[in-house]
C-alpha positions in Angstrom: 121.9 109.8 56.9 124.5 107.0 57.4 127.4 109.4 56.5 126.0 112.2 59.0 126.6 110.0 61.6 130.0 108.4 60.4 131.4 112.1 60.5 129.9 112.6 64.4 132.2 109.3 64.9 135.3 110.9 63.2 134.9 114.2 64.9 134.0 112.9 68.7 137.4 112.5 71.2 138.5 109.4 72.5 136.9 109.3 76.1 140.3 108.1 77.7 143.2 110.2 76.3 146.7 109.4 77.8 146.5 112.8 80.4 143.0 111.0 81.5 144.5 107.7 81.7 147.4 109.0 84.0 145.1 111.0 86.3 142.6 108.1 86.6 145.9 105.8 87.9 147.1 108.2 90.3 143.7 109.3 91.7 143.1 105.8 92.3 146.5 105.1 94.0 145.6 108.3 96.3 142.7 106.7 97.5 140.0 108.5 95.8 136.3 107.2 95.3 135.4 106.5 91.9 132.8 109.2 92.3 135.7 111.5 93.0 137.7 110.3 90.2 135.0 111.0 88.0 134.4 114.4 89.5 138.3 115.3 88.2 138.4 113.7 85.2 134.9 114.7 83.4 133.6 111.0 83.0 130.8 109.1 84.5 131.3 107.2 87.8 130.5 104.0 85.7 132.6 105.3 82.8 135.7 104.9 85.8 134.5 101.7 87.1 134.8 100.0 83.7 138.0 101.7 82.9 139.4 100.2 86.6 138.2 96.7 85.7 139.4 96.7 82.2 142.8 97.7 83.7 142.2 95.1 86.3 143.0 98.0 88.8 141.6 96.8 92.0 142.2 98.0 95.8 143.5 95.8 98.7 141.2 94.3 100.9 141.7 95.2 104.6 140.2 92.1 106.8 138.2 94.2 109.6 137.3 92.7 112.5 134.0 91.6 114.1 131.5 94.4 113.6 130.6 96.0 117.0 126.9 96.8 115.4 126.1 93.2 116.2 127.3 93.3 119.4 125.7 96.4 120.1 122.3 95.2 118.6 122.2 92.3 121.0 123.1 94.6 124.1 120.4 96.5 122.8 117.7 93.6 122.6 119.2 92.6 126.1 118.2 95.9 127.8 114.7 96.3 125.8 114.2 92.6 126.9 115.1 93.4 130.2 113.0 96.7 130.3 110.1 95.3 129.0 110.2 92.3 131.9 110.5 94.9 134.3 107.5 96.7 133.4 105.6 93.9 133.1 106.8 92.6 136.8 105.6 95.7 138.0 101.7 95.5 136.6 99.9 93.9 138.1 98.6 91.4 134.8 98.0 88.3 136.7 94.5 89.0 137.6 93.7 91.1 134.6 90.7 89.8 132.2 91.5 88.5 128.9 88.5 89.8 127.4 86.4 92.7 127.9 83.1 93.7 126.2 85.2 97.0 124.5 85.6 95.4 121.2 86.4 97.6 118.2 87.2 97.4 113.9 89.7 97.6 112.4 89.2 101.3 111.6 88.4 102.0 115.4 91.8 101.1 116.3 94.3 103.8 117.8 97.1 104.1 120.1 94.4 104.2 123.1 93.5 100.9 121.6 94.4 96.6 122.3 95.3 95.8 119.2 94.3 92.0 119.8 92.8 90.3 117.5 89.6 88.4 118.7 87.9 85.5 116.3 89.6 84.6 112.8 89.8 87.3 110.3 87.7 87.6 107.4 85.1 86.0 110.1 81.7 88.0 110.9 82.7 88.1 114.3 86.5 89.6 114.0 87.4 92.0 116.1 89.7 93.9 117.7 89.8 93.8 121.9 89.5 97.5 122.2 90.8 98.0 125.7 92.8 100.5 127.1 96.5 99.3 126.7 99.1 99.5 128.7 101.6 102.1 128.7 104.2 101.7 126.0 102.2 98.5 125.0 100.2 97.8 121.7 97.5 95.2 124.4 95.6 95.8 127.6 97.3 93.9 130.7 95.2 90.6 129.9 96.4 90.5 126.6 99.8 91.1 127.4 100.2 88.4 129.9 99.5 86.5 126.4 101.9 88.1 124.5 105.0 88.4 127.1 105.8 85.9 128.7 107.9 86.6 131.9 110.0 83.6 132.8 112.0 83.7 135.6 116.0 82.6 135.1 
């Protein structure tokens, strides 16, 4: 059994011949992805990845600037911020009641629903509000006067 599998090792190729070796080096040069690389050459993508770092092959770092995605995802909290408080400006909440006798379970809850929680879970008296919520809100207009602050700049 040991010499059946000596002979496998005699009669298996080298994985990186000289022609692969080459083509490896100039697909890198060209830019390719290692995925690529691996497509032309016949290898693994990890098989090209260790080859690369046991040539110590590596590509040049280009220093980009400041990503815009953060910038964009604060302009983006800005206007939902800014939506949200003029909603809320225009409902009347000030007056609404806090609490209503429509309480609910956990399993009664929906989207036509105040999802405020009433009472401590795990307790025998937690709840749910039960209310009809506001528009584009997960709480009726007392709970959201909780919830959202508006403060004026």
């Amino acid at each position: 059994m040991d010499q059946a599998w000596k002979w496998d090792m005699l009669d298996s190729q080298p994985t990186w011949t000289t022609e692969r070796l080459e083509l490896l080096k100039s697909s890198f040069e060209a830019g390719l992805t290692c995925r690529e690389i691996a497509g032309r050459i016949g290898v693994s993508r990890n098989a090209v990845i260790g080859k690369l770092s046991r040539l110590q092959l590596k590509r040049e770092r280009i220093v980009a600037a400041p990503r815009r995605k953060d910038l964009t995802g604060n302009r983006r909290r800005t206007v939902r911020l800014r939506l949200r408080r003029q909603v809320l400006m225009s409902v009347e909440i000030d007056e609404a009641p806090i609490h209503t006798t429509h309480t609910c379970s956990l399993f009664e809850l929906s989207a036509e629903t105040c999802r405020w929680p009433i009472s401590t879970p795990g307790a025998e008296d937690f709840c749910f509000c039960g209310s009809p919520p506001m528009q584009g809100f997960p709480y009726c207009p007392g709970h959201s006067r909780l919830a959202y602050r508006i403060t004026e700049r």
